[in-house]
Backbone bond lengths (Angstrom), bond angles and torsions (degrees), N, CA, C in turn:
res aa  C-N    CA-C-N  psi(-1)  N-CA   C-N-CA  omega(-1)  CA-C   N-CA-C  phi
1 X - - - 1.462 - - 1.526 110.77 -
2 X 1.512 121.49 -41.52 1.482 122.02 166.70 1.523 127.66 -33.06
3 X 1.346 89.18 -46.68 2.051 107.38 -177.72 1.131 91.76 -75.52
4 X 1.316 124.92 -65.10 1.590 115.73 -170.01 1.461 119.73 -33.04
5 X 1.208 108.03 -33.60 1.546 117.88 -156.82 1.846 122.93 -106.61
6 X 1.835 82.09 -10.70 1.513 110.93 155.85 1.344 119.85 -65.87
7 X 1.856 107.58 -51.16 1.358 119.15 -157.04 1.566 101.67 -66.32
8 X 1.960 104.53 -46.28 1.272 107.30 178.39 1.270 132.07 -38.29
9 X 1.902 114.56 -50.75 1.124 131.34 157.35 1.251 126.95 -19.64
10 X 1.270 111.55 -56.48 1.606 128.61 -162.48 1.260 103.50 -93.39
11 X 1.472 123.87 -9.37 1.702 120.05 -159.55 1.204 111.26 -74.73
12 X 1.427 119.55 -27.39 1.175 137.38 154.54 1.769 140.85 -34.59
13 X 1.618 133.69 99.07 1.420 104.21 -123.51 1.899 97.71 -95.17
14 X 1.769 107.22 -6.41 1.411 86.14 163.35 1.834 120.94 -90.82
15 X 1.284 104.91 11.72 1.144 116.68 172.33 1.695 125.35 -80.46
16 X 1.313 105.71 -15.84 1.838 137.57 -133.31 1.566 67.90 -114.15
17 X 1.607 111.86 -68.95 1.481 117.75 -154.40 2.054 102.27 -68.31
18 X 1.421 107.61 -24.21 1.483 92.30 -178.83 1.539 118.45 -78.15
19 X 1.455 107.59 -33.39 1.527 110.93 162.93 1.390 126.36 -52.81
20 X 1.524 116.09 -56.71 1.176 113.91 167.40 1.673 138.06 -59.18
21 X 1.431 87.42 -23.61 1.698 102.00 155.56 1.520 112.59 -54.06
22 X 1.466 128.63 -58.97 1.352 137.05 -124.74 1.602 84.40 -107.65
23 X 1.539 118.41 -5.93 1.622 120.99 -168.60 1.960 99.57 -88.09
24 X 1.674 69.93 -46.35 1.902 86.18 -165.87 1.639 92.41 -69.44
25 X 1.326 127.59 -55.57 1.902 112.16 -141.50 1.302 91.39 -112.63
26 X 1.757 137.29 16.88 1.287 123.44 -170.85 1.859 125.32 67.30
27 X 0.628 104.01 -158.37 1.822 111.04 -172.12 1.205 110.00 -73.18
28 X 1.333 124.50 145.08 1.605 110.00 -164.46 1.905 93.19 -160.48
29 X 1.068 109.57 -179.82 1.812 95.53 -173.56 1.974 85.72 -129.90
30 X 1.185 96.87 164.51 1.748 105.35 160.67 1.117 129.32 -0.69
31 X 1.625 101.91 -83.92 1.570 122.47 -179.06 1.734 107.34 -49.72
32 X 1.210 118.07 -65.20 1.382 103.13 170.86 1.115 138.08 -34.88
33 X 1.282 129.83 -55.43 1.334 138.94 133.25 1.207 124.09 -2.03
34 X 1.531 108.06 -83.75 1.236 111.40 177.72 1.874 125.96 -53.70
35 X 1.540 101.51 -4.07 1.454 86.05 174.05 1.737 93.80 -104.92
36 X 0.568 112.72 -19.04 1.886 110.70 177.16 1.506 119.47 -69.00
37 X 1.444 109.64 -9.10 1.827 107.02 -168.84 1.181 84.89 -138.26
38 X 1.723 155.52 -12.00 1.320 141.99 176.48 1.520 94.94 58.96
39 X 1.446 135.95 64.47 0.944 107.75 138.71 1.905 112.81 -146.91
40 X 0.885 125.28 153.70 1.493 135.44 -147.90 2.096 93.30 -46.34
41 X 1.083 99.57 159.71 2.143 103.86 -164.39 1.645 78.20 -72.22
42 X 1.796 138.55 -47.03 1.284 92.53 -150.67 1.576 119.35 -93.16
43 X 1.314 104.45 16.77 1.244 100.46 158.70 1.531 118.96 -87.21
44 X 1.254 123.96 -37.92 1.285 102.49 163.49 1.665 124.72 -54.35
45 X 0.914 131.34 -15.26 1.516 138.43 -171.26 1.544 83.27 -89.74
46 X 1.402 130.33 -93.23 1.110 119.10 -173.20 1.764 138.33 -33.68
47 X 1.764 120.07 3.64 0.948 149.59 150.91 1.581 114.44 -81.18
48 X 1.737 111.26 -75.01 1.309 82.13 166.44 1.567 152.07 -53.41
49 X 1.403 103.06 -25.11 1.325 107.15 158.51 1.644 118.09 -31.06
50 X 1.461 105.95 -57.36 1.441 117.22 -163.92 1.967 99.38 -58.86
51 X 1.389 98.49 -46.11 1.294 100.47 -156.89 1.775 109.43 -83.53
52 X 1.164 113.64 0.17 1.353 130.25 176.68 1.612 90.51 -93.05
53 X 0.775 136.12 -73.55 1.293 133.86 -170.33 1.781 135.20 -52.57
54 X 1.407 88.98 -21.90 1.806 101.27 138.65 1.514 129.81 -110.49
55 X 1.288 120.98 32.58 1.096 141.87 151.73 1.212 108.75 79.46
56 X 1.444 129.96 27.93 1.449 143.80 -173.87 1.627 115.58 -91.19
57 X 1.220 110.57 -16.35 1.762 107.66 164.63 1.902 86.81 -155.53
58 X 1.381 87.29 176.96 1.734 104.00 178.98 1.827 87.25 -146.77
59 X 1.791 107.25 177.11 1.312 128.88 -159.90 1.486 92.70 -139.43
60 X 0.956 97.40 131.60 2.256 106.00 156.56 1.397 90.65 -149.24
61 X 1.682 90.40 144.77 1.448 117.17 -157.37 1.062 99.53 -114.55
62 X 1.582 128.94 121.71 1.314 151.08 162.90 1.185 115.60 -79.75
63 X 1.332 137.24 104.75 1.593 124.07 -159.15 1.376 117.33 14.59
64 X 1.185 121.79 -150.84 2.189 107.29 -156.07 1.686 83.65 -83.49
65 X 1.178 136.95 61.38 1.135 126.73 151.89 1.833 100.95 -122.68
66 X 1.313 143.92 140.28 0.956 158.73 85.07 1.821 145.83 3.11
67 X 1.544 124.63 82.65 0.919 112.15 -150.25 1.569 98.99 -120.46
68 X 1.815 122.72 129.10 1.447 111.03 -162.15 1.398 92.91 -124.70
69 X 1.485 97.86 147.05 1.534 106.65 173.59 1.656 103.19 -158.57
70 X 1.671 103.36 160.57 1.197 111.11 -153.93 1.780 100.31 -83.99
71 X 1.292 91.00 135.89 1.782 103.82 176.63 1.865 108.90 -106.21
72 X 1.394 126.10 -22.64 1.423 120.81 -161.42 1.396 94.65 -87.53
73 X 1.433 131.82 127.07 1.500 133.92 157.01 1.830 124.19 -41.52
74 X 1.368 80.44 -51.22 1.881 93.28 -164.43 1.548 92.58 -69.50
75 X 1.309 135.15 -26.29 1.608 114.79 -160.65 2.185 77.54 -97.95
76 X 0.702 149.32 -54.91 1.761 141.80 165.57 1.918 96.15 -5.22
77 X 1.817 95.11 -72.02 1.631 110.45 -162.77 1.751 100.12 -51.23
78 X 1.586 109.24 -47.29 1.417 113.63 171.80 1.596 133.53 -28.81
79 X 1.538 81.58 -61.18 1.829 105.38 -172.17 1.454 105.30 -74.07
80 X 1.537 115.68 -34.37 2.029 108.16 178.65 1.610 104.60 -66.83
81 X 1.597 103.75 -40.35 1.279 102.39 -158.77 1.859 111.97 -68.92
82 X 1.841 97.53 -13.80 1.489 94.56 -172.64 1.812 103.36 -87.19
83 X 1.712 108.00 -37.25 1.350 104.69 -166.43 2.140 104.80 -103.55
């Protein structure tokens, strides 16, 4: 049920694109993001939310900046094995 609920997570394709971001260039905050997927910061925030909350990236905050990178193994094994 864990994976399942991983895959769900990720099924999502600006969700797909923030993981695979954070796989390929390492930890990266919002703003970066947001110029790589064109789409407004609080939707990316409102994604990571999702994807923080099944334990697929985490945040540490560098003064009021925010920096997320992926902590779950199996969604890593996921994302090589897809791209």
């Amino acid at each position: 049920m864990k994976l399942a609920n991983i895959l769900k997570a990720i099924a999502h394709p600006v969700r797909l694109c923030i993981v695979r971001g954070l796989l390929d260039n390492g930890e990266r905050k919002v703003t970066d993001m947001q110029q790589c997927l064109d789409v407004p910061q609080s939707t990316i925030s409102q994604h990571l939310t999702r994807l923080k909350a099944v334990g697929i990236v985490e945040g540490k905050r560098n003064g009021v900046e925010i920096y997320y990178y992926l902590v779950n193994e199996d969604v890593k094994s996921v994302i090589k094995a897809l791209f």
